[in-house]
C-alpha positions in Angstrom: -123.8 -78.4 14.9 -121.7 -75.7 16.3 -119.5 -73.2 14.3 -117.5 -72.7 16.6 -113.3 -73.2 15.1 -112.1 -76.6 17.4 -109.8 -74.6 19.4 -112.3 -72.7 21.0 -114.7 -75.6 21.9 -111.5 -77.1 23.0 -110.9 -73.6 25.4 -114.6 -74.0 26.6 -114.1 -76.9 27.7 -110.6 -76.4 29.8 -112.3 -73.4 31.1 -115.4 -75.5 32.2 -112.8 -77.9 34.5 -112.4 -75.1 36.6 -108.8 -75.7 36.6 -105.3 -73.7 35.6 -105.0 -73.9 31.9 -101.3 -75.1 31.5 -100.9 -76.2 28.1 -98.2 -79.2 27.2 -96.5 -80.8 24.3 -93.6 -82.9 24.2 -91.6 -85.0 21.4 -88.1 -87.2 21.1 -85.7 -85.1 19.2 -84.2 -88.7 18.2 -84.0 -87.1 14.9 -85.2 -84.6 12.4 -88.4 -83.0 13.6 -91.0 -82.4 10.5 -93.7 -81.0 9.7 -95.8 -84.4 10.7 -94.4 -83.8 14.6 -95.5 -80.2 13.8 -99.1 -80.6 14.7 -99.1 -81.4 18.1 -97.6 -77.8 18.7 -99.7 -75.8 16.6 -102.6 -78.2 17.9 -101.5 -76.7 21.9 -100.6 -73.3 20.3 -103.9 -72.9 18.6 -105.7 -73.6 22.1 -103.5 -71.8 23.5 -104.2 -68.2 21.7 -108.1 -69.0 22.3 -107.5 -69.5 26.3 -105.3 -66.0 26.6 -108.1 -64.4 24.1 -110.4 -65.1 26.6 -108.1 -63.8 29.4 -107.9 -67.3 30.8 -104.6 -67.0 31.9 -102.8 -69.5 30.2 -99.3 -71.0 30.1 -97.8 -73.8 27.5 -94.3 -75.8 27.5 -93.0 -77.7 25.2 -90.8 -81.3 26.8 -88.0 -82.4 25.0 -87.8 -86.1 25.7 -84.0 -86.2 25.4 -83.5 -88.4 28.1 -85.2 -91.3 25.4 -82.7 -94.0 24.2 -81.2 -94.2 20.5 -83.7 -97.1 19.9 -81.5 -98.1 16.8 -79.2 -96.2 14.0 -81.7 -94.6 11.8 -80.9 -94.7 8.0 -79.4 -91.2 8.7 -76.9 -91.7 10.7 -73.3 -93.7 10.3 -73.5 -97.4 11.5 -70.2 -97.3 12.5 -70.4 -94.5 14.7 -74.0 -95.0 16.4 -74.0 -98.9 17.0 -72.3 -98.6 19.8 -74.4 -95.9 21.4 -77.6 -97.7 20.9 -79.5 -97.6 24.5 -78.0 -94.8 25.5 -80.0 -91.8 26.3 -79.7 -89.1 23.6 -78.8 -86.8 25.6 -75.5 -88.2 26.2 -75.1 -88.9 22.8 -72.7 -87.3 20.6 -74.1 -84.7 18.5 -73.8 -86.3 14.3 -72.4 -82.6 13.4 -70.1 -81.7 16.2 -72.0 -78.3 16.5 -74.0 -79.3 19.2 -73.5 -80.4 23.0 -75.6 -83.5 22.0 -77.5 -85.6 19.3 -80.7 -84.3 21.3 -79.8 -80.4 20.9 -78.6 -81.2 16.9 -82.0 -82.3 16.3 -84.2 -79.8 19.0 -82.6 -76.6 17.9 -83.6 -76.1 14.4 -87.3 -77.4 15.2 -87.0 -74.8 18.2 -85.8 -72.0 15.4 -89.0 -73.3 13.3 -91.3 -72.6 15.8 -90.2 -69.0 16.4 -90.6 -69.0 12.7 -93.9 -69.8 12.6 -94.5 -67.1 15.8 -94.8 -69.9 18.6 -94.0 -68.4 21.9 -93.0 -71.8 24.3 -91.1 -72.1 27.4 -89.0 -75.4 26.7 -88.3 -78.2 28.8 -85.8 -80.8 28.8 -86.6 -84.3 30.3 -82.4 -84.7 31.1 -83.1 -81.9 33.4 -85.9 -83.0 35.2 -84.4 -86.2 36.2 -80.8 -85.0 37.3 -82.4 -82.1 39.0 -83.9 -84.1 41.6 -87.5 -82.8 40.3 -88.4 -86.0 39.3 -87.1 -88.0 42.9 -90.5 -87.6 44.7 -92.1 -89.4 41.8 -89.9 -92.2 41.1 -89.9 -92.9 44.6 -93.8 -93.1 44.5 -93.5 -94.7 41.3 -91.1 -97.7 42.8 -93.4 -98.4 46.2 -96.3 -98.9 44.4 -94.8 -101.2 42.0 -97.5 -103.8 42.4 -100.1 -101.7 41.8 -99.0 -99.8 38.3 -98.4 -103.1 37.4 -102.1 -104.0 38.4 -103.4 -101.0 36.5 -101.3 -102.1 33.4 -102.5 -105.7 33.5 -106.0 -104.5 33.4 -106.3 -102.2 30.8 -103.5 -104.0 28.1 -103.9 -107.2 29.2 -100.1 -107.5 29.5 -98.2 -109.4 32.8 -95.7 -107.1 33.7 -93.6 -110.1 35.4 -91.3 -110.8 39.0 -88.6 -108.7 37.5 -91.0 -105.8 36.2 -90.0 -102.1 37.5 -91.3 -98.9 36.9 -87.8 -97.3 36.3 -85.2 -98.2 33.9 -81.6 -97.6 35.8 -78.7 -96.1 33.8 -75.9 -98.6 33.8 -73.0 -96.7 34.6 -71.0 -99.3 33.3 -72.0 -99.4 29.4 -74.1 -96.0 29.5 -77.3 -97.7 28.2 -80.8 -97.0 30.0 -82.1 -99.6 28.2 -80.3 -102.9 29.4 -80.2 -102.9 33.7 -82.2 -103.9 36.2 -83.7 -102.9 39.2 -82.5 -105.2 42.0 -83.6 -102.8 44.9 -83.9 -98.6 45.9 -84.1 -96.8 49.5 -86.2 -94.0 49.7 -84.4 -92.3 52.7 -80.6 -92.4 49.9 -82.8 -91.9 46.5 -80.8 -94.7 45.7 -81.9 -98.1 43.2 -79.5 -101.3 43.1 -79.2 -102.2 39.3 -77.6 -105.1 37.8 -77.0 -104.5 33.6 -76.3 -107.0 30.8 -72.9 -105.4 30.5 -72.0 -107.3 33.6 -71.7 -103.9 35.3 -74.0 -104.0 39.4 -74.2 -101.2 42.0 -76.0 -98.1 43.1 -77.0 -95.3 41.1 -78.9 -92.1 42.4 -82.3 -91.4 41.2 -81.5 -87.7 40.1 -79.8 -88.7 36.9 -79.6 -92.7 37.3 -82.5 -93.2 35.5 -85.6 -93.1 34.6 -89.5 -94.0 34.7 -91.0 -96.2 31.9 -92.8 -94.0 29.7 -96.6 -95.2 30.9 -95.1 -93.9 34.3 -92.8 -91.0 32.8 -95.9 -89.2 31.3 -98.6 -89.3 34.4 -95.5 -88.2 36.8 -94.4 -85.1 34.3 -98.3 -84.1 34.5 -97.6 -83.8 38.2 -94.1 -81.9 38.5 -95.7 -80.0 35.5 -99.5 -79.1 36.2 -100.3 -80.1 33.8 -104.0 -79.9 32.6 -104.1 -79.7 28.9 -102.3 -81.8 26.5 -102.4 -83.2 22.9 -101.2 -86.3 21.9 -101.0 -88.8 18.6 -103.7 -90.8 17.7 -101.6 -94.4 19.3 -101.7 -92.7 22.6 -105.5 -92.4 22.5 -106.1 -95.8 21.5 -108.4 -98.0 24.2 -105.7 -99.4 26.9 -103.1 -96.8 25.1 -100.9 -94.6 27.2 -103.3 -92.1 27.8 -105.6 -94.8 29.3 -103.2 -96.3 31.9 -101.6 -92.9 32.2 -105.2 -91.1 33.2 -105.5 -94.4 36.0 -102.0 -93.5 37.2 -102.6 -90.2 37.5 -105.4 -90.5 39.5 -104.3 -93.7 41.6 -100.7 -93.2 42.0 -99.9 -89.9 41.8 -103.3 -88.2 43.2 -104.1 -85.9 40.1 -106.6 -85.7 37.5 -105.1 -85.8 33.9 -105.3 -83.7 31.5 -108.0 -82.8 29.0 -106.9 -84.8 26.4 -106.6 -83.5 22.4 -106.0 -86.6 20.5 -104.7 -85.9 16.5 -104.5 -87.5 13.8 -101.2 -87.7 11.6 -99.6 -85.7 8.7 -99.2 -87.7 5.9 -96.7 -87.4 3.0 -98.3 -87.6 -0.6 -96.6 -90.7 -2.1 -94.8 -91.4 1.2 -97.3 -92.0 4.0 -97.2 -91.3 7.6 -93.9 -89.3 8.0 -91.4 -90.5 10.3 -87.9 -89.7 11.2 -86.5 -93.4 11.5 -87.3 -93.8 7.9 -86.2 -90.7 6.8 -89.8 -90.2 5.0 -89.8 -86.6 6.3 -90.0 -83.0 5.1 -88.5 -80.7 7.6 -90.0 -77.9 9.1 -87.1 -75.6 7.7 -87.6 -77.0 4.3 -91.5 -76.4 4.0 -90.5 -73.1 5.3 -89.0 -72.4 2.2 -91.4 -72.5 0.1 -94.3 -71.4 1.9 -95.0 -68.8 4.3 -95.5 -69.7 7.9 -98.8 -68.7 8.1 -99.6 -71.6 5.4 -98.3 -74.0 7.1 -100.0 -73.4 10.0 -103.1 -73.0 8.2 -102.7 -76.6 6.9 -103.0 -77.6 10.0 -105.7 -75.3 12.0 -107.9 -75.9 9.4 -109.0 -79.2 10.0 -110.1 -80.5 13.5 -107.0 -82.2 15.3 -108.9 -86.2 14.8 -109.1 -85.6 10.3 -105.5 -86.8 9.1 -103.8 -84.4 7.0 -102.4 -85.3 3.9 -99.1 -82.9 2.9 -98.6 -82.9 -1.0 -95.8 -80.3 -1.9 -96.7 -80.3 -5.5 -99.2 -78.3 -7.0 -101.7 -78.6 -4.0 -99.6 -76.7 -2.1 -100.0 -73.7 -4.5 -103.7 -74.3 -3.9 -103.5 -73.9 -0.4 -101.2 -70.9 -0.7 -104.3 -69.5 -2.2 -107.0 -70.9 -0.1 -105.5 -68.8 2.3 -104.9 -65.9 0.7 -108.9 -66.1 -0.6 -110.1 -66.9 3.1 -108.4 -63.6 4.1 -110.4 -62.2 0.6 -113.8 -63.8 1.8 -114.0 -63.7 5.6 -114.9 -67.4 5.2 -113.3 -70.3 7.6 -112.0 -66.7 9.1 -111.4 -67.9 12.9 -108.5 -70.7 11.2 -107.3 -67.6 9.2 -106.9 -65.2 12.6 -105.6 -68.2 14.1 -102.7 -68.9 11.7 -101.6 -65.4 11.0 -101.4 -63.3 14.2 -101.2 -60.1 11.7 -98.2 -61.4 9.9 -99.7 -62.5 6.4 -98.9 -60.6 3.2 -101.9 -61.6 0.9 -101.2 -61.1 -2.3 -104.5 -61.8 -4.3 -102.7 -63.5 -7.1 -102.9 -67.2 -8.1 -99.9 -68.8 -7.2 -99.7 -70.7 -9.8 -100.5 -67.6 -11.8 -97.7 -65.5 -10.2 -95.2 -68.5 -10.7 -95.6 -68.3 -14.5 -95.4 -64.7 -14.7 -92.1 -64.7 -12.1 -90.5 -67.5 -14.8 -91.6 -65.4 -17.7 -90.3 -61.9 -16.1 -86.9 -63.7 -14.9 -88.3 -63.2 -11.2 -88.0 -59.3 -11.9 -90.0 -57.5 -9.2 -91.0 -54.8 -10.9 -91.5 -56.4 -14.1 -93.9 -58.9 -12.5 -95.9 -56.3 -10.9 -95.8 -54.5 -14.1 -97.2 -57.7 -16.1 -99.6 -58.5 -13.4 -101.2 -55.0 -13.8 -101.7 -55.0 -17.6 -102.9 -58.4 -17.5 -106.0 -58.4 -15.1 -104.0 -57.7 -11.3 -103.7 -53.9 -11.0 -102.8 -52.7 -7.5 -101.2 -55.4 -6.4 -98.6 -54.7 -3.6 -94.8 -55.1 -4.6 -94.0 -56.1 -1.3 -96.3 -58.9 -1.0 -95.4 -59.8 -4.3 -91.4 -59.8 -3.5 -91.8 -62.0 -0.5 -94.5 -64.6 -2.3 -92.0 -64.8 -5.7 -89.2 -65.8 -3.5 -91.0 -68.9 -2.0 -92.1 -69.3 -5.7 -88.5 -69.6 -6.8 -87.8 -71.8 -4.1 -90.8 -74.0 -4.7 -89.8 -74.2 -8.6 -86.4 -75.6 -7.5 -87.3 -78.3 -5.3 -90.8 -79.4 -5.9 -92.1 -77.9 -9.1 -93.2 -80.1 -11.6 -91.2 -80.6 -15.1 -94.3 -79.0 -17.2 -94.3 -75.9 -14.8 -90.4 -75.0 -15.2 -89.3 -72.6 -18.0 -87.0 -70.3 -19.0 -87.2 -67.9 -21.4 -84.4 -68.1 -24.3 -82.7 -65.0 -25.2 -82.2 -66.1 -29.1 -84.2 -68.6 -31.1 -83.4 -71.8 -29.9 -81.7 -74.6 -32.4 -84.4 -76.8 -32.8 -87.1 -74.2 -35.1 -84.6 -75.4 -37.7 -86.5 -78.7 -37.6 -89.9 -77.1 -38.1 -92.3 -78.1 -40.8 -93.7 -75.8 -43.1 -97.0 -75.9 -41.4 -95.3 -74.5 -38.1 -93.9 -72.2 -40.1 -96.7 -70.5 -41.6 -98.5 -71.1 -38.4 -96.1 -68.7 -36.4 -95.8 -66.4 -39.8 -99.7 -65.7 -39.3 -99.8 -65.5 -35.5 -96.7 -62.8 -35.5 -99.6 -61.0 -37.9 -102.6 -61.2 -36.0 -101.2 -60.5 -32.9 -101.7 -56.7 -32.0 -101.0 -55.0 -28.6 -103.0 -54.8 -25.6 -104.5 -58.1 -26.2 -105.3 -59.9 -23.3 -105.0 -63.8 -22.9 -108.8 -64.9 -24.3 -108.3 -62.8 -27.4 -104.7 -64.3 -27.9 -106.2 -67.8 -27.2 -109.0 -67.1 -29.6 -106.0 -66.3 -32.4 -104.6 -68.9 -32.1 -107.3 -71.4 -32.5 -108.6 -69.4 -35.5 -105.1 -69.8 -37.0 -105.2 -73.5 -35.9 -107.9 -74.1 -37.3 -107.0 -72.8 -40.5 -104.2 -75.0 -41.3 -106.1 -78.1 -40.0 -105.8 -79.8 -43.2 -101.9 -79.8 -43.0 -101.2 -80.2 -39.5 -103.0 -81.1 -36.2 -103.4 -78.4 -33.3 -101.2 -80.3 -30.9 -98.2 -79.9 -33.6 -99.0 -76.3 -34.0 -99.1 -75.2 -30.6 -95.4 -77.2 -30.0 -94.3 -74.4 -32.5 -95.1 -71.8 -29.9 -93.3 -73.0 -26.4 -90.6 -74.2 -28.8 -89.6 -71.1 -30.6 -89.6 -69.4 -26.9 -88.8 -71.6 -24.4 -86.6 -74.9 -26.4 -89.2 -77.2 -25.2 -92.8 -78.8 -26.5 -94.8 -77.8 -23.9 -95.6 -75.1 -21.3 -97.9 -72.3 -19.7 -101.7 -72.3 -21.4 -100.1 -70.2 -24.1 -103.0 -67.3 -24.2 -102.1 -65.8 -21.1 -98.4 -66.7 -21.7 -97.7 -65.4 -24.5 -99.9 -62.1 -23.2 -97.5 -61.5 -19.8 -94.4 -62.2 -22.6 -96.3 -58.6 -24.8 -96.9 -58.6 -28.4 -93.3 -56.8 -29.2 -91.2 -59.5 -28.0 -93.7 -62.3 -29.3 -94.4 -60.7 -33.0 -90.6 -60.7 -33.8 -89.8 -64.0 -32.0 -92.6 -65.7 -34.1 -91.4 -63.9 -36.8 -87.5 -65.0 -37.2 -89.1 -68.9 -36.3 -91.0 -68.3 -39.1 -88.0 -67.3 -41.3 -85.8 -70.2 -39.9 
């Protein structure tokens, strides 16, 4: 079995075609693009880097499909509003903030701000273009005389009759603005013209530069012409047997006189809880959002890590601390390092701490830079750099205020909380001889050890779990928190001796 990282088997093979290594991607910015639409473009990115490391010469585009329809309003946007513009291409659509020239751009621009986040270098391409720039004509025109035989090719590899009344393009009904509700009653090659009739009652002429355009089993094959294109991934439901890869690659070759591209088929990005993310049902997390609480070079790590066909399963929780520090040990180790030098480009601050580790310490310093670095070098992290530090505690904070579980949230009270009023006697003493044995420099395992010497000491009054409520209680107001060795270690023997002390005396 080779050891080879995927993207550079995938390079040897596009450099074994013999052909141009242009690189595409493409999705419909018919609403928020996540982190789930993200792997197609780290997918071509990845591929990408591998085919310029090798001095193939490589180029890669990204198509916005915002010449799509609004299939339906999506729970996101206002009924009122959108129901109207259903069928219409989103392109023409009014943008749902009024900051942008269109619903398309409202939706494309932040995922286009994500990318250069995550240091994803694309030359962008808008379908809306393509067609009302003429660049498109020669195609649809190919597309329209050989009607009968894409609808030949279609019949035999889905099995579906395309019908009398079946055309290849979908005509923009001037009338109601939909593409989704004309006809095709007729075209002329020599005017780049097609005679529509729509449901809206509206009939005519519209030009092909803009009137229109191809179905997307025709759409794709015809882009990979105007484009040249010879690389392209593509979700798992275009690679299916008969999908649109299938009639696409016969198009290609029968219609339009090109060889497809080498395909990349990918599995999805799952949401933990949620499933397969998708922006009609809102089940998303954005690529901004993730952003926030992880670097970039995580999140593209989550992805180059695994070979494009192993679905990926997204869980913000505590797994994501665990691949914060997968990452920062690969860069530690050397091992899986080609997924490492592919996610990074030289951009990652490693900071050789647990995050879950540094997370505690930031809640317990009150995200103090220097005190954190100051507790993680008297606790068993000297050297660590406070730059790296400062950058991971502010995802840290960010992380702790939108996906941190209860049990990992604290604070640390300034005065004794209220509720050691309530304490038994048994808590009482149990703090009382903690706040004695306790002695500086003690690291976390001698502190642990204390504590279950003194637990075990009053196990005749009082079980452990009781005891050890006393502790997060008297510092934090709550029953349970940080494994309470360490904690109480980063808090230092001053602060905890007289805490435990006046608990004691409550």
């Amino acid at each position: 079995m080779s050891t080879k990282h995927w993207a550079d088997l995938a390079s040897d093979a596009v450099v074994a075609t013999g052909r141009p290594a242009i690189i595409s991607t493409g999705i419909s910015p018919s609403g928020e693009i996540h982190i789930g639409n993200l792997r197609e473009v780290v997918t071509a990115d990845a591929i990408y880097r591998a085919l310029e490391e090798r001095g193939a010469g490589a180029s890669f585009h990204f198509v916005s499909d915002n010449f799509d329809p609004l299939r339906r309003v999506y729970p996101f946007l206002s009924a009122e509003i959108y129901e109207p513009l259903v069928g219409r291409p989103i392109s023409e659509i009014r943008c749902p903030c009024g900051e942008h020239r269109s619903y398309s751009e409202h939706f494309l621009l932040p995922f286009l701000d994500g990318l250069r986040a995550l240091r994803i270098d694309v030359e962008v391409v808008r379908a809306d273009e393509l067609y009302k720039s003429g660049q498109m004509t020669p195609h649809i025109i190919t597309a329209l005389e050989n009607r009968d035989r894409i609808a030949a090719i279609l019949r035999e590899l889905t099995g579906k009759e395309m019908g009398p009344e079946w055309w290849p393009f979908n005509p923009l009904c001037p009338g109601c603005g939909r593409i989704t509700s004309a006809k095709v009653t007729g075209f002329s090659p020599a005017e780049q013209s097609v005679g529509y009739t729509c449901d809206c009652g509206s009939e005519g002429i519209v030009p092909m530069a803009g009137g229109g355009k191809l179905v997307w089993r025709i759409d794709w094959p015809a882009r990979w012409k105007i484009l040249g294109v010879t690389v392209e991934p593509f979700g798992k439901d275009h690679a299916t047997r008969g999908g649109s890869y299938d009639t696409g690659a016969r198009i290609a070759r029968e219609i339009f006189g090109i060889d497809p591209p080498f395909p990349v088929p990918y599995e999805w990005i799952g949401m933990k809880g949620m499933g397969d993310m998708a922006s009609s049902k809102g089940n998303v997390l954005s690529i901004a959002d993730a952003l926030e609480v992880v670097p970039p070079e995580v999140l593209r790590y989550l992805i180059l890590k695994e070979r494009p066909q192993k679905k990926i399963t997204f869980d913000p929780g505590q797994p994501l601390l665990q691949l914060v520090d997968q990452i920062d040990d690969t860069a530690a180790t050397g091992r899986d390092e080609r997924a490492l030098e592919l996610s990074t480009a030289g951009g990652f601050l490693r900071v050789g701490v647990p995050f879950k580790h540094l997370i505690v310490v930031a809640q317990t310093a009150r995200f103090d830079v220097d005190e954190v670095v100051r507790i993680l070098g008297r606790t068993g992290y000297p050297g660590v750099e406070r730059p790296a530090v400062a950058e991971r505690m502010a995802y840290a904070r960010r992380w702790l205020e939108s996906f941190a579980p209860e049990q990992l949230r604290f604070e640390i009270l300034e005065t004794l909380p209220q509720e050691t009023s309530e304490f038994s006697d048994a808590q009482r003493r149990f703090l009382g001889r903690l706040a004695e044995r306790l002695e500086p420099g003690m690291d976390g395992e001698q502190i642990h050890k204390v504590i279950y010497e003194v637990t075990g000491e009053l196990s005749d009054v009082a079980k452990p779990g009781e005891l050890f409520k006393a502790i997060y209680v008297a510092i934090l107001g709550k029953a349970r928190g940080p494994r309470a060795g360490w904690f109480l270690a980063f808090l230092g023997a001053d602060f905890v001796t007289k805490r435990f002390h006046d608990a004691a005396a409550s």
